[in-house]
N, CA and C of each residue as an Amber inpcrd file, in Angstrom:
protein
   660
  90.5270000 131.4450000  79.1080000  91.0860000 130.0920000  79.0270000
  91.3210000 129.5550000  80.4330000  90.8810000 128.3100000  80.7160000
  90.7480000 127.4950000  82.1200000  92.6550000 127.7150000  82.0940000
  92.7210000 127.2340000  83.7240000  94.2280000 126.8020000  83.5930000
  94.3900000 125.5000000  83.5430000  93.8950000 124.0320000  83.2350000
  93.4720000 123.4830000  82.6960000  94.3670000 123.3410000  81.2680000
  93.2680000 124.2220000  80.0190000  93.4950000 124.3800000  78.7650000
  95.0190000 125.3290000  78.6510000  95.5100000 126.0790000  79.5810000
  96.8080000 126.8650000  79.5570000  97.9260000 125.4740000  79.6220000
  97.5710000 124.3100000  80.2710000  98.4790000 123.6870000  80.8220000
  98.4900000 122.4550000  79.6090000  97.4990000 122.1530000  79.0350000
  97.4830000 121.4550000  77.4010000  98.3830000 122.3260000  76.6150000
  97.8840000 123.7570000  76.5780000  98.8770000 124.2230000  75.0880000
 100.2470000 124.1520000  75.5880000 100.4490000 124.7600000  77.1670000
 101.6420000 124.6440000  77.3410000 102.8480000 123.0330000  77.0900000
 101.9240000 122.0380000  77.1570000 102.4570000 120.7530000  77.3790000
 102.4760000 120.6550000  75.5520000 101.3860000 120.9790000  75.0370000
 101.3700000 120.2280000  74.1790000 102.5430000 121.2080000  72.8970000
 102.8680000 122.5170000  73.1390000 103.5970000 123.0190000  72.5040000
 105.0330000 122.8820000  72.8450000 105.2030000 122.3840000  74.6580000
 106.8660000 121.8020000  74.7030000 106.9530000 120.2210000  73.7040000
 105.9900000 119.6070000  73.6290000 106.8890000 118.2320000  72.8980000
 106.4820000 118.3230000  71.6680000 106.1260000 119.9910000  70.9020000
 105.8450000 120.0980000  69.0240000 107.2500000 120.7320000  69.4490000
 107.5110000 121.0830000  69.7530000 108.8520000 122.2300000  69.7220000
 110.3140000 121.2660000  70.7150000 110.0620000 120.2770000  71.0830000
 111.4840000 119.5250000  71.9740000 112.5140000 119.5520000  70.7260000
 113.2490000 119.5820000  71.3840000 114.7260000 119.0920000  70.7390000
 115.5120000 118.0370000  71.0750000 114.3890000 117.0020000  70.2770000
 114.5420000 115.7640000  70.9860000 115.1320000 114.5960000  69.8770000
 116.1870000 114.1860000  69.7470000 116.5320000 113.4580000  68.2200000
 115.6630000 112.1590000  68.6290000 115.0950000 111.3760000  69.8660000
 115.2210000 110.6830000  69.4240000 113.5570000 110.3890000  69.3240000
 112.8280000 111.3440000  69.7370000 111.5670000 111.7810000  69.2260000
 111.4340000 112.4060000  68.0240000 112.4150000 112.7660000  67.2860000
 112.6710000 113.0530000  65.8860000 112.2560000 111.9490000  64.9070000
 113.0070000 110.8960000  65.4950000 113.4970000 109.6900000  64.9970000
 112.3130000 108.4370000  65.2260000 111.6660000 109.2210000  66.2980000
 110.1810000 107.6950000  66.7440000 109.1820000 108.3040000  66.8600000
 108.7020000 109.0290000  65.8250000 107.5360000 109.8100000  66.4290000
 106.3680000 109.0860000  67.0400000 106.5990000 107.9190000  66.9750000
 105.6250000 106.7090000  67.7540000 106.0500000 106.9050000  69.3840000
 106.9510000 107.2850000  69.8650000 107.3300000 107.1720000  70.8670000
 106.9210000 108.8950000  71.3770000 106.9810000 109.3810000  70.9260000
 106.3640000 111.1450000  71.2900000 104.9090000 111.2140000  71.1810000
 104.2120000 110.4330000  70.7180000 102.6310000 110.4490000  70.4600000
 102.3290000 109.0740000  71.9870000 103.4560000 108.0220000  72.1970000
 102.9610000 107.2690000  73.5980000 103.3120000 108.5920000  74.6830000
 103.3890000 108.9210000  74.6200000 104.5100000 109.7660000  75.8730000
 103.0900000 110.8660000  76.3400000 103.0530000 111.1200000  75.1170000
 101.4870000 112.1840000  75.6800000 100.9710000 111.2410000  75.4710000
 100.1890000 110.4550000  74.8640000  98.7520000 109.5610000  75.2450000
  98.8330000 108.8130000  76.6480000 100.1170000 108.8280000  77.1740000
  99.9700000 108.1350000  78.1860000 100.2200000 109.1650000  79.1270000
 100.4580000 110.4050000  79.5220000 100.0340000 112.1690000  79.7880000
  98.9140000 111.8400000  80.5520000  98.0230000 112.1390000  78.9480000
  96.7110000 112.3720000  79.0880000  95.8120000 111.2320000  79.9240000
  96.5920000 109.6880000  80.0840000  95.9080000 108.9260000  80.6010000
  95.8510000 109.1030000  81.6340000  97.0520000 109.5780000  82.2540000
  97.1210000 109.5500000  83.7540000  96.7220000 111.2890000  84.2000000
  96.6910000 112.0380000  83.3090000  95.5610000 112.7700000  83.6610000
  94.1630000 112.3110000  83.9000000  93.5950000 112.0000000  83.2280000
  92.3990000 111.4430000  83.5540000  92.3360000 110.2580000  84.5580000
  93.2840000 109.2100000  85.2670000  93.3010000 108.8430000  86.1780000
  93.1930000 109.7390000  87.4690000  93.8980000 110.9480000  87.2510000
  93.6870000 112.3180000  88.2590000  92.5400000 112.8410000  88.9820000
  92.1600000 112.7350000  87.6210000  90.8380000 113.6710000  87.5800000
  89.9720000 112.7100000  88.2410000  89.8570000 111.2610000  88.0620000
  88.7550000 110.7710000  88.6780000  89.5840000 110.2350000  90.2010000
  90.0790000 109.9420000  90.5850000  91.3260000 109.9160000  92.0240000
  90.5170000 110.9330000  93.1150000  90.7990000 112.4030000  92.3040000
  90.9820000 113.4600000  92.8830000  89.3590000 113.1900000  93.0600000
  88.3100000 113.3650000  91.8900000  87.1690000 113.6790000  92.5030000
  86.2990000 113.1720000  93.2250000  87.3210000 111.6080000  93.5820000
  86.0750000 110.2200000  94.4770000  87.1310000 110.5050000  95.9910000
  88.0520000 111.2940000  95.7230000  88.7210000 111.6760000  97.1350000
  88.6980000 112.9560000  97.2810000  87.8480000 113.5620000  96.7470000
  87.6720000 115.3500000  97.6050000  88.8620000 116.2620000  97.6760000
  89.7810000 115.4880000  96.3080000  91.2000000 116.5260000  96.4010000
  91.1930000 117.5220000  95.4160000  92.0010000 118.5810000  95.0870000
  91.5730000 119.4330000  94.2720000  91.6810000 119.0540000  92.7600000
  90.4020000 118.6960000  92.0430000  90.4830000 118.3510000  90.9650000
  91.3960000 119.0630000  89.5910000  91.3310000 120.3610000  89.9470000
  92.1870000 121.1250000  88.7920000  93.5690000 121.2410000  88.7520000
  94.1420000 121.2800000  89.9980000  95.6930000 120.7350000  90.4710000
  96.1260000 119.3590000  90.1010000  95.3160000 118.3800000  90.2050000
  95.6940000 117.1340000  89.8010000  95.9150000 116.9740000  88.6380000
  94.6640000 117.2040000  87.9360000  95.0170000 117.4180000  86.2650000
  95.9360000 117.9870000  86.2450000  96.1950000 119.2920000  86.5980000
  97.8720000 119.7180000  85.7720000  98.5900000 119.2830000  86.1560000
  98.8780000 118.8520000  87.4850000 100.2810000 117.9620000  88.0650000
 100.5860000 116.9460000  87.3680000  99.8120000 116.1980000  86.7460000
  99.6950000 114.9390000  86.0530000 100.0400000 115.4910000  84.6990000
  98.9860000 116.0180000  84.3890000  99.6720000 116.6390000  82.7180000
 100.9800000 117.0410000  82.6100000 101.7970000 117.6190000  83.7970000
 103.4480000 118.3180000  83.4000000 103.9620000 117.0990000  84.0690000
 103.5990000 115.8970000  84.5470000 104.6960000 114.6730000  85.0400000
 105.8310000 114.4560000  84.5150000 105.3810000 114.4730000  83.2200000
 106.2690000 113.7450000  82.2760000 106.8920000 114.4840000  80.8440000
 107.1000000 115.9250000  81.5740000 107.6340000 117.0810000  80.2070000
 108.5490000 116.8820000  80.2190000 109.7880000 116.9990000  81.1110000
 110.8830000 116.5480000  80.7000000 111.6020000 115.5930000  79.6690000
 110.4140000 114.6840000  79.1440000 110.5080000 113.6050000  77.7660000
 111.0660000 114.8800000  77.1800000 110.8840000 115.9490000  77.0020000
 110.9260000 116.7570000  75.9920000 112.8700000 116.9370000  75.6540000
 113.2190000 116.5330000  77.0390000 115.0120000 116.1460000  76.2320000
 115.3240000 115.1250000  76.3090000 116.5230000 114.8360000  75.8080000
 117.2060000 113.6970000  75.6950000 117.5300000 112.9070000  76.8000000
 117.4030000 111.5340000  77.2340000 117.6580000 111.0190000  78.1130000
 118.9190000 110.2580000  78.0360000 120.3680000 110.2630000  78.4250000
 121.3940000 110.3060000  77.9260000 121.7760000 108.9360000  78.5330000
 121.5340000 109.1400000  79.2910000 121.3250000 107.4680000  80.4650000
 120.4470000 107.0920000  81.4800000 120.9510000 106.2860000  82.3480000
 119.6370000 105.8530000  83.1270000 119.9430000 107.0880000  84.4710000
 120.8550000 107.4640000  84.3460000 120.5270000 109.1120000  85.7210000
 119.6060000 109.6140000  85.4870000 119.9430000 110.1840000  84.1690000
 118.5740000 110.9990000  83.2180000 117.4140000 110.5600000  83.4760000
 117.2490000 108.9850000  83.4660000 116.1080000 109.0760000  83.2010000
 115.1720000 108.9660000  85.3550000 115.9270000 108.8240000  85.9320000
 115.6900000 108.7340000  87.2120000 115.3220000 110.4450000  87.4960000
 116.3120000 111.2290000  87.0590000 116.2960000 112.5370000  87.3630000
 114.9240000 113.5500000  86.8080000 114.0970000 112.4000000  85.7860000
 112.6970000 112.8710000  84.9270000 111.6380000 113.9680000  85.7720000
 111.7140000 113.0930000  87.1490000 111.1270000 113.7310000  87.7020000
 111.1270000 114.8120000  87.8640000 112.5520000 115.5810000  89.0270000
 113.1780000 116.5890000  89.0960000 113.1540000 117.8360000  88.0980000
 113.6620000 116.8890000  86.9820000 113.5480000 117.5630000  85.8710000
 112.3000000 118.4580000  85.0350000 111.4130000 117.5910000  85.2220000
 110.2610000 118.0110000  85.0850000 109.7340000 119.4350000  86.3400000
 109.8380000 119.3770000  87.5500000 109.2970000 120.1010000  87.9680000
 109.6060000 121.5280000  87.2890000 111.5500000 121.3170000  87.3790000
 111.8760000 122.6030000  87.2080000 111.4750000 123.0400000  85.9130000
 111.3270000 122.6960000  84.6210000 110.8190000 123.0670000  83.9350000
 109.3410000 123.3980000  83.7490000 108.6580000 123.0320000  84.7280000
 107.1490000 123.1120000  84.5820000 107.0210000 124.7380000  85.9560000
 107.9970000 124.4810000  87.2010000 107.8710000 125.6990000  87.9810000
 107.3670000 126.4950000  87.8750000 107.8800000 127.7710000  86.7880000
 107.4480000 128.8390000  86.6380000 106.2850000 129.1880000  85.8840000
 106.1870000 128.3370000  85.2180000 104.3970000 128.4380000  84.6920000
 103.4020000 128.1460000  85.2070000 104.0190000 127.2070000  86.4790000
 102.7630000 126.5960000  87.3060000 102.7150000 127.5690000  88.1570000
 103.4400000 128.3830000  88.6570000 103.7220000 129.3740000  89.1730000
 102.9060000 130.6400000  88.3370000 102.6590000 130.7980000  87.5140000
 102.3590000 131.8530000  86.5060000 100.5880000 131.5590000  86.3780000
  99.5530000 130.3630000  86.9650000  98.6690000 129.8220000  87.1520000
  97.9480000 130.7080000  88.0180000  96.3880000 130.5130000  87.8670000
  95.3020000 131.6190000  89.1020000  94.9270000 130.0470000  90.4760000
  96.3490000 129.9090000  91.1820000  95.9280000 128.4180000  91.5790000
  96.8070000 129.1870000  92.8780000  95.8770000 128.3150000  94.0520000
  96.7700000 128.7660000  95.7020000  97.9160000 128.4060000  95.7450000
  98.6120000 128.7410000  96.6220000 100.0940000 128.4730000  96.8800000
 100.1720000 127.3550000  97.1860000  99.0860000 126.7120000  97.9070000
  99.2750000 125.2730000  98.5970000  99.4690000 124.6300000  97.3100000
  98.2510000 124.5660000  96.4150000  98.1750000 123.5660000  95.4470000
  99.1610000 123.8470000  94.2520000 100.0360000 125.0570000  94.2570000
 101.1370000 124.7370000  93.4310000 102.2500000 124.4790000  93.5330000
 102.6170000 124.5130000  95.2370000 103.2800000 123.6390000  95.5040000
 103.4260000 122.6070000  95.9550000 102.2410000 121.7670000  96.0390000
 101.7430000 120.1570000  96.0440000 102.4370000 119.4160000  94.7630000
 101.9430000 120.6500000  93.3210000 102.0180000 119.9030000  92.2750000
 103.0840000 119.7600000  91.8870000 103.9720000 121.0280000  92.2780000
 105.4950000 120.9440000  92.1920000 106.0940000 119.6460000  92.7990000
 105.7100000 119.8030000  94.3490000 106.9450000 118.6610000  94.7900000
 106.2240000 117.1730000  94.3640000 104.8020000 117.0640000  93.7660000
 104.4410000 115.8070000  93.2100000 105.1580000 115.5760000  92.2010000
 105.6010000 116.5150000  91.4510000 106.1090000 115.9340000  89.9830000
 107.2210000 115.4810000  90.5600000 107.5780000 116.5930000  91.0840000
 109.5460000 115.9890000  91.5140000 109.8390000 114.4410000  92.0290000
 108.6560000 114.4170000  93.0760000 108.6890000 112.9640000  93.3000000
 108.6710000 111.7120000  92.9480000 107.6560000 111.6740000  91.5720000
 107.2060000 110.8780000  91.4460000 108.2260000 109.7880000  90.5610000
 109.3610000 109.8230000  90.1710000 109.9210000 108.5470000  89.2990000
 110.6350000 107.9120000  90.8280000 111.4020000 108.2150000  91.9770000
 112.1340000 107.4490000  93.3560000 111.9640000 108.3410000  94.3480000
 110.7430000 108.4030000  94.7670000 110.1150000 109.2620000  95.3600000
 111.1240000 110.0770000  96.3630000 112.3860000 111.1560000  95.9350000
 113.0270000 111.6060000  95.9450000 113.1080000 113.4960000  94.9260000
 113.5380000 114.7520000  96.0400000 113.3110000 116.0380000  95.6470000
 114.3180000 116.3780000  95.9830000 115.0840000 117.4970000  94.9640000
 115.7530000 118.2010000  95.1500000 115.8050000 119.6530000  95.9800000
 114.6070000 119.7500000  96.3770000 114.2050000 120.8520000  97.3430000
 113.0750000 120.1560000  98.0880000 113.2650000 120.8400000  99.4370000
 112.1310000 121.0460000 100.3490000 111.1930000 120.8100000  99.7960000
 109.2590000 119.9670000 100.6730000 108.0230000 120.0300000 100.4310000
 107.7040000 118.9190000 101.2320000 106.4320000 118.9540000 101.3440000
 105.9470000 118.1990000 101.8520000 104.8010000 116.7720000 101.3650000
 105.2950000 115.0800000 101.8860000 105.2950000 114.5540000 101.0090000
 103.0450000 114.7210000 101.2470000 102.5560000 115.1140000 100.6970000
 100.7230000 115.5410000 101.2740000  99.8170000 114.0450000 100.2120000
  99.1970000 113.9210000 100.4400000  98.2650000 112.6650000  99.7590000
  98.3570000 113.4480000  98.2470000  98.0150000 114.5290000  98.3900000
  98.0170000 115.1250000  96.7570000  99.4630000 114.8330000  96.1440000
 100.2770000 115.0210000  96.5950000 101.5610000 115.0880000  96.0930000
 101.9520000 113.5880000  95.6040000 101.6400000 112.9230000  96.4690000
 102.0320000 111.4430000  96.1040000 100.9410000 110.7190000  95.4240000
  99.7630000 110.9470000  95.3410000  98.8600000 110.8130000  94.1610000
  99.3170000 111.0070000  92.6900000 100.1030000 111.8960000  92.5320000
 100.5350000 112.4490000  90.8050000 101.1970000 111.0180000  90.9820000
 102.3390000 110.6670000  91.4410000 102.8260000 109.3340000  90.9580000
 102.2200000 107.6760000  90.9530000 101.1920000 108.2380000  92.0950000
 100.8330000 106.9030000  91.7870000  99.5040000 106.4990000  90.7020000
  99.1410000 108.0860000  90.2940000  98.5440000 107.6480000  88.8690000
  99.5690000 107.3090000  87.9530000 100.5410000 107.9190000  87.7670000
 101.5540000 107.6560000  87.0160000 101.7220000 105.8180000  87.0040000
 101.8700000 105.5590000  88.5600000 102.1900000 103.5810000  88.4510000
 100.9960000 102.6480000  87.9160000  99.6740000 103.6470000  88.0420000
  98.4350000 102.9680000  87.9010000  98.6440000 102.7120000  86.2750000
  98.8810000 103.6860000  85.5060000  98.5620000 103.6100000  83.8370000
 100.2490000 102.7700000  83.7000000 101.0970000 103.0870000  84.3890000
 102.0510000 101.7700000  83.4810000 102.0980000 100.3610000  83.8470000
 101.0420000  99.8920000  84.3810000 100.1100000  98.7180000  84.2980000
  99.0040000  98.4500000  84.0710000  98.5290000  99.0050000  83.4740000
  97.1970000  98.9020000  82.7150000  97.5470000  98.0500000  81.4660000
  96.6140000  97.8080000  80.7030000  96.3620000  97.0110000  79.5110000
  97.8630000  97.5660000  77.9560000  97.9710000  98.8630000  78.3690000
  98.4280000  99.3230000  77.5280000 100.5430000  98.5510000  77.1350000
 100.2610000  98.5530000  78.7980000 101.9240000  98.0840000  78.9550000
 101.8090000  96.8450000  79.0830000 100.7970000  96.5860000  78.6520000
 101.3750000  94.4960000  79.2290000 101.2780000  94.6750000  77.7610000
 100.7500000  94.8710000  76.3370000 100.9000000  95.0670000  75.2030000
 102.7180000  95.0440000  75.1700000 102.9150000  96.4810000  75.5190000
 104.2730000  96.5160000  75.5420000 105.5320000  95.8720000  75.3770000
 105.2230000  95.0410000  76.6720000 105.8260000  94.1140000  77.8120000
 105.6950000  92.6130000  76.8680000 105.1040000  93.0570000  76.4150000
 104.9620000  91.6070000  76.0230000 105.7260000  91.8040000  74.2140000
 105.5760000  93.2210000  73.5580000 106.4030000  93.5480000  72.7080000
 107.7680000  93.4190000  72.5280000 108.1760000  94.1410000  74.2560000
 109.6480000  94.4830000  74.0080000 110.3750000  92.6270000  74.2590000
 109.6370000  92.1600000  75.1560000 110.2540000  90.6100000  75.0540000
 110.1670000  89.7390000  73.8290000 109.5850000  90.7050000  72.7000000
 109.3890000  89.1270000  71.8610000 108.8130000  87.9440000  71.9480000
 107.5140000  88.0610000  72.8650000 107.4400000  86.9330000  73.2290000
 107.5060000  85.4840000  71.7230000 107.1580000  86.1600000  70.8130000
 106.7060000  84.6510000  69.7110000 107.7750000  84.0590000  69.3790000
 109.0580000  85.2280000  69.5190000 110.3400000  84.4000000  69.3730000
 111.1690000  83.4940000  70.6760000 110.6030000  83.2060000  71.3440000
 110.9670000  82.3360000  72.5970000 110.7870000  81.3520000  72.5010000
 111.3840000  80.0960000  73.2350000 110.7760000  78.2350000  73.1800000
 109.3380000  78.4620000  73.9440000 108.8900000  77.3320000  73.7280000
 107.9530000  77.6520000  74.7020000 108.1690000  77.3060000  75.8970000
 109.0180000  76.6100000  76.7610000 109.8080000  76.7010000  77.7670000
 109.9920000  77.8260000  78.6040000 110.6190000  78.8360000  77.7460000
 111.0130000  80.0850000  77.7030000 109.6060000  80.8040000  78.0480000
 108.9200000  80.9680000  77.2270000 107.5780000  81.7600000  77.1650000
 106.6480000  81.2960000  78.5670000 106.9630000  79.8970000  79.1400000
 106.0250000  79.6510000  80.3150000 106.9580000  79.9750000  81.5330000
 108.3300000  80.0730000  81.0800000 109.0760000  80.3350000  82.2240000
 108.5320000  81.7590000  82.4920000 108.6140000  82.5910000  81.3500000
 107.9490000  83.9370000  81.4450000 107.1460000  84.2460000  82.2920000
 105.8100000  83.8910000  81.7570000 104.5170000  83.9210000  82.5640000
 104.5640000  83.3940000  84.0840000 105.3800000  82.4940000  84.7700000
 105.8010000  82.3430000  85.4530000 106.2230000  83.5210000  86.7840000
 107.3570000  84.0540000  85.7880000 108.2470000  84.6950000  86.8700000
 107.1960000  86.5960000  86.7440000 106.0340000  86.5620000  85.8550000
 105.6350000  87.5990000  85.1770000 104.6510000  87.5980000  86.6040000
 104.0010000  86.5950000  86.7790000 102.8580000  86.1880000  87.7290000
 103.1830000  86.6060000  89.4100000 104.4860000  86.0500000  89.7550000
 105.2430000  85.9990000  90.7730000 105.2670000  87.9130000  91.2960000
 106.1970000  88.3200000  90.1140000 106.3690000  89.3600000  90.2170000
 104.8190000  90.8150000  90.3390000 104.0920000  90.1470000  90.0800000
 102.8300000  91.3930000  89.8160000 102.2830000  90.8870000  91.4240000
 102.0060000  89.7180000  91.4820000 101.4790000  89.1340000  92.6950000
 102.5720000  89.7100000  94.4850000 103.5590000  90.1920000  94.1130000
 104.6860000  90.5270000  95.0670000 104.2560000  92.4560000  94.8340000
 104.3640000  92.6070000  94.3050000 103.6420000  94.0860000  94.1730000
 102.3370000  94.4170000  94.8110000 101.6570000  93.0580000  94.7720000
  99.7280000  93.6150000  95.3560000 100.6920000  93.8190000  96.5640000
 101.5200000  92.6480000  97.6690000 101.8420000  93.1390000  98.9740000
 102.9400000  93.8400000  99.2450000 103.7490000  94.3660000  98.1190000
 104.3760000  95.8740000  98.5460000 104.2620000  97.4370000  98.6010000
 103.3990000  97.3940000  97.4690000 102.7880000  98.5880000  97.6170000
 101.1740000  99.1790000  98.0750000 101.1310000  99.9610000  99.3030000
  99.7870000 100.1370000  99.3570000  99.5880000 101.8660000  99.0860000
  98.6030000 102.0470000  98.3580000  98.9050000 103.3780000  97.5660000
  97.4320000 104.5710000  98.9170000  98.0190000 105.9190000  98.8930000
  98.0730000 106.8060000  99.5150000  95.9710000 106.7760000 100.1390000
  95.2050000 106.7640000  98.7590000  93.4970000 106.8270000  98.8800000
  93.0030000 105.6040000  98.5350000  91.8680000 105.4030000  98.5220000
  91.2850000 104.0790000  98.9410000  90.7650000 104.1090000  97.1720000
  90.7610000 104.7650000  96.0860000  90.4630000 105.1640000  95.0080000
  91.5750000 104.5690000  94.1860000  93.1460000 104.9550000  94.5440000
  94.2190000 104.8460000  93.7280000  94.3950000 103.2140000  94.2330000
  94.4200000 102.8820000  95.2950000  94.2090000 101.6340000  95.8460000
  93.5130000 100.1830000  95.1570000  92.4080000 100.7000000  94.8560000
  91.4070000 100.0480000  93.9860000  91.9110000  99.7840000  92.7740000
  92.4700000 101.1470000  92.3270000  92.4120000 100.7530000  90.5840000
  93.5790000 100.3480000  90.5290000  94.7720000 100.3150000  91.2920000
  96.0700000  99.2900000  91.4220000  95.6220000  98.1850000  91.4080000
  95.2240000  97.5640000  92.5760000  95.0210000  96.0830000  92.4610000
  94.2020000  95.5370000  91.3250000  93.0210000  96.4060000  90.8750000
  92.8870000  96.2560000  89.8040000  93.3920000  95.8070000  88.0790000
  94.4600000  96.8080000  88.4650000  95.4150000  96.4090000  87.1110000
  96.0990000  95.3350000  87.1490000  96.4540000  95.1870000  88.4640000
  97.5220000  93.9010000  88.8680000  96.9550000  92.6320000  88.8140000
  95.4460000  92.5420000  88.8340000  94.6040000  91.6120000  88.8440000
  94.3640000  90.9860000  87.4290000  94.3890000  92.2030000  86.7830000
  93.7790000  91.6880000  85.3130000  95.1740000  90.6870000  84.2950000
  96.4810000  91.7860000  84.5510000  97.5690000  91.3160000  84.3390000
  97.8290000  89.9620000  84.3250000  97.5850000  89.5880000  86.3250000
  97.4060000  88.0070000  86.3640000  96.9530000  87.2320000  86.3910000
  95.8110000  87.4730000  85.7860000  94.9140000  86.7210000  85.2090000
  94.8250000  86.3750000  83.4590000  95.5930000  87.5060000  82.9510000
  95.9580000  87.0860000  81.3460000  96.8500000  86.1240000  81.9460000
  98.5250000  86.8450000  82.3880000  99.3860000  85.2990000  82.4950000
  99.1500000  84.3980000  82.8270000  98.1430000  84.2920000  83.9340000
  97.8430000  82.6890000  84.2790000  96.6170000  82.2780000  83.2180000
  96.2430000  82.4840000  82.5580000  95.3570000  81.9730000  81.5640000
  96.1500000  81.4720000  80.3810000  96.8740000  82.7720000  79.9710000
  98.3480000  82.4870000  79.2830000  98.9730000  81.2620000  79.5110000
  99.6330000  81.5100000  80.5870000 100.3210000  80.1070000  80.7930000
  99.7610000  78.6820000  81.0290000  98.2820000  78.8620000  81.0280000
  97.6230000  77.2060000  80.9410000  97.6750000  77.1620000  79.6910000
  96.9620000  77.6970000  78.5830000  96.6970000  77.4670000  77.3950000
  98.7140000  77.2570000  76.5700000  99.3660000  77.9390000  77.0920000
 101.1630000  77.3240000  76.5840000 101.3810000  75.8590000  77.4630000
 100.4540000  75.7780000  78.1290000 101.0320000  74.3440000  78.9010000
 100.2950000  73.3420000  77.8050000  99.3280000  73.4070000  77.1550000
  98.8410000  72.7170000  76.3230000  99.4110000  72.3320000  74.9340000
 100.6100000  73.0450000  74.6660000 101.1960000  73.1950000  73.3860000
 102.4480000  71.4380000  73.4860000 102.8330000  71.5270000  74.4800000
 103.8640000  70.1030000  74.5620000 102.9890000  69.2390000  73.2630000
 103.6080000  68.5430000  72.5800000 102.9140000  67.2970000  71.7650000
 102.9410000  66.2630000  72.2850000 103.5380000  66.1580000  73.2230000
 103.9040000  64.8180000  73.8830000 102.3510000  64.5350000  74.8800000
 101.9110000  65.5380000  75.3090000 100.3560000  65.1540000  75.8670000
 100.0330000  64.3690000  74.7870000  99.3780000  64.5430000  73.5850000
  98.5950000  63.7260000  72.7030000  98.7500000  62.0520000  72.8950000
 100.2540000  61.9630000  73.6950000 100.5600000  60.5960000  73.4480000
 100.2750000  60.0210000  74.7370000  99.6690000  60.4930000  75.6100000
  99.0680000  60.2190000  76.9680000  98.0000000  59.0730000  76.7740000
């Protein structure tokens, strides 16, 4: 068995087995949690292999990002602390891996890092390390979360006032991100602005076609 496939059963048997009420309670929310895992695994995998980094480290760094889902997040410490959290629970198995010392402790202090790019132990911050998170930022702007985003606001229940004010401040904000963040390889780079592009280009398409809704044009 690859370590690879060790690092699926391992992942995929912590969140059949969490003791998690409130993944009890949403199993919709335990099936996003790994599909969106696995996405940013595969953001890894192709990162790593158009930048010459170690492709099999990435995948698993990426695959254990986000095990810690596997408890309860009690508040927003918790959920800042995901990172952290995650390493230490992923440590000793990644540790238990046929993988160099360098690259398992890349993947270690990547996980730790990646929710405020902040560790509770020593490491060093290496392009690999800060890659695990910024696949992580790449997939929670992708197509999947503006779905979301656009769920958790309700948008259909808003004025339309409301809804263009939205798109508005939605536009502003993604467009202030292309010039704050510039990400570690010229690969993760790409497919950021990428996402950020597509984003604002729904809202601003969005928000012409809600500018058309006034009735009072007709009377022009």
């Amino acid at each position: 068995m690859s370590n690879i496939e060790k690092t699926l059963d391992f992942l995929l048997s912590a969140f059949e087995n969490a003791d998690n009420e409130f993944f009890n309670n949403h199993p919709e929310e335990k099936q996003y949690r790994l599909d969106h895992t696995i996405r940013v695994a595969s953001l890894g995998r192709k990162i790593a292999e158009n930048e010459g980094l170690d492709v099999e480290g990435m995948v698993i760094g990426c695959l254990l990002h986000d095990i810690s889902y596997i408890k309860p997040f009690k508040n927003e410490d918790d959920w800042k602390n995901h990172g952290r959290e995650a390493a230490r629970l992923s440590r000793l198995f990644i540790n238990s891996l046929e993988l160099n010392e360098v690259t398992k402790r890349d993947i270690i202090y990547g996980i730790a890092i990646h929710v405020d790019d902040e560790a509770d132990f020593d490491g060093e911050r290496t392009v690999f390390a800060e890659t695990i998170g910024e696949c992580d930022n790449i997939d929670r702007f992708d197509k999947f979360r503006l779905y979301e985003s656009l769920k958790e606001i309700d948008l259909k229940s808003m004025t339309l006032n409301e809804q263009i004010s939205f798109c508005e401040n939605k536009i502003k904000k993604l467009n202030l991100l292309k010039t704050t963040y510039t990400f570690k390889t010229a690969t993760s780079n790409t497919l950021w602005i990428e996402k950020l592009d597509y984003q604002i280009n729904y809202f601003t398409l969005l928000q012409s076609q809600l500018n058309t809704s006034y009735h009072d044009l007709l009377l022009i």
